[in-house]
C-alpha positions in Angstrom: 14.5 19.9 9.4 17.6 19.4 11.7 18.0 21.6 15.2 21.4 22.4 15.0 21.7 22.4 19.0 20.5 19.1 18.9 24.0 17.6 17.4 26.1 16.7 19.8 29.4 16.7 17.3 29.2 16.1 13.7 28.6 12.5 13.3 25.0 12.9 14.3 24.8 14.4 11.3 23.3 12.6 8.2 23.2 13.7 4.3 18.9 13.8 4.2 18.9 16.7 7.3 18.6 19.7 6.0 19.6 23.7 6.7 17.6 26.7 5.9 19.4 28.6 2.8 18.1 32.0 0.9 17.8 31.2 -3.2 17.3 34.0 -5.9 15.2 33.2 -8.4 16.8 33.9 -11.7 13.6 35.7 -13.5 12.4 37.8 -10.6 15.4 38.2 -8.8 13.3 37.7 -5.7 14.6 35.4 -2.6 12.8 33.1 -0.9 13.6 30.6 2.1 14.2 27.1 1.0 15.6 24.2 2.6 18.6 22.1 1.8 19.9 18.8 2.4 23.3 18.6 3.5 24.0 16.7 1.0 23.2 19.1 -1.6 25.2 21.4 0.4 28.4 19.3 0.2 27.7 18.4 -3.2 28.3 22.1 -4.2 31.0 23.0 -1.1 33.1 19.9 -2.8 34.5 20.9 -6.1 37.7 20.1 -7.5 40.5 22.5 -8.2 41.5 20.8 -11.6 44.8 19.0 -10.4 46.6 17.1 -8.0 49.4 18.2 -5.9 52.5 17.7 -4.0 53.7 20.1 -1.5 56.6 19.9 0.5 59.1 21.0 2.9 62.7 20.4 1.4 66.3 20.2 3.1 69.2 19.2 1.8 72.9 18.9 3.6 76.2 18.0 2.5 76.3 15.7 0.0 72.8 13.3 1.1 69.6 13.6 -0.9 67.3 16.0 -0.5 64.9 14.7 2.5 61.2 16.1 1.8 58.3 16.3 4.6 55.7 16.1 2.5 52.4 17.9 3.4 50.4 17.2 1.4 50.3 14.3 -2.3 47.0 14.0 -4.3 49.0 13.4 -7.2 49.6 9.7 -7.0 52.6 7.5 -6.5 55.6 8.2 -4.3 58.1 11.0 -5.3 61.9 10.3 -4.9 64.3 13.0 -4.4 67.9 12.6 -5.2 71.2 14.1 -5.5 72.8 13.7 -9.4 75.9 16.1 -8.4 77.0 19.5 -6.4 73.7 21.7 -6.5 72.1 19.2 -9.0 68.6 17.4 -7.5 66.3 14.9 -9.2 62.5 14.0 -8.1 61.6 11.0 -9.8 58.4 9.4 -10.4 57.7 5.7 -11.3 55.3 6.7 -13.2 54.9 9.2 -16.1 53.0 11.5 -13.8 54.5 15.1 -14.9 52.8 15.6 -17.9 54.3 18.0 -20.3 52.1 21.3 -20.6 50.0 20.3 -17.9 52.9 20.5 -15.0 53.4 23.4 -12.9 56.2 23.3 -10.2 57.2 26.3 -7.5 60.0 26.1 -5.2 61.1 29.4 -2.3 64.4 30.3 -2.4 67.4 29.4 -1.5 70.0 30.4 1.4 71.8 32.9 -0.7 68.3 34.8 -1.4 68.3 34.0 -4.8 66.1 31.8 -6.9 66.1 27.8 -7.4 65.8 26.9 -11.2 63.3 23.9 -11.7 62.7 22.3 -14.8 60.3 19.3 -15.7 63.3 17.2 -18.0 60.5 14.1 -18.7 57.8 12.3 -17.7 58.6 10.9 -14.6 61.6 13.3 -13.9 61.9 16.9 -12.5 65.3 18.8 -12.0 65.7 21.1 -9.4 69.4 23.2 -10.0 71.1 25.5 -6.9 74.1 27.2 -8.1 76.6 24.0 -8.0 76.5 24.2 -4.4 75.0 21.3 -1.7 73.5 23.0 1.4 71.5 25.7 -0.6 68.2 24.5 0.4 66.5 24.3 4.1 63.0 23.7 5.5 62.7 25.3 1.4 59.1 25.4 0.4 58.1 23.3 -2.8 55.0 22.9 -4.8 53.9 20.8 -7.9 50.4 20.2 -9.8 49.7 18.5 -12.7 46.4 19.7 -13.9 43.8 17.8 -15.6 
């Protein structure tokens, strides 16, 4: 059984050392002390949510693309964002990532207060619509998943 004190940081630790845990059984609804490996542990902790994501940071000025700081990208592939006219933004994929009823996009609002229209058009192409108006969108929050 592994002393926790007895780690000096966690890359003493290895998968077979094991924690104490309580576990019910299911008949007698009784608990009892058992031990786990931390690898059962982290087999459990490490589930996945059902999709990949993008999240991003979004500003766009005058009449230049939209520049993202991307947080985070689990979804694959590089996203480009791009400006198609006044208030009119693309992300495009070079892949056919944005599957249709499995794509779910989120973006905060804009300057004015008001909200940002965002529509999946295809595949491998998202539209994101302010008003006919550049300079609508700073430091803007946006999210996408495409579930499995």
């Amino acid at each position: 059984m592994a002393i926790i004190y007895s780690y000096p940081d966690a890359t003493s630790v290895t998968s077979g050392n094991k924690i104490i845990g309580t576990q019910t059984d299911p008949t007698t609804e009784e608990n009892k002390t058992v031990q786990f490996t931390i690898a059962q542990v982290a087999a459990f902790a490490n589930t996945s949510p059902g999709y990949t994501a993008y999240t991003a940071l979004v500003t766009q000025a005058g009449t230049a693309a939209p520049t993202a700081l991307v947080l985070t990208n689990t979804i694959g592939g590089t996203l480009t964002w791009a400006r198609t006219s006044a208030g009119v933004y693309t992300i495009t994929s070079g892949t056919a990532l944005f599957t249709v009823d499995k794509t779910w996009m989120t973006i905060g609002l804009q300057n004015s207060g008001t909200t940002v229209p965002i529509v999946r058009t295809s595949d491998t192409q998202i539209t994101v619509t302010t008003s006919a108006n550049d300079d609508r969108i700073t430091n803007v929050s946006f999210e996408l998943r495409v579930y499995a």
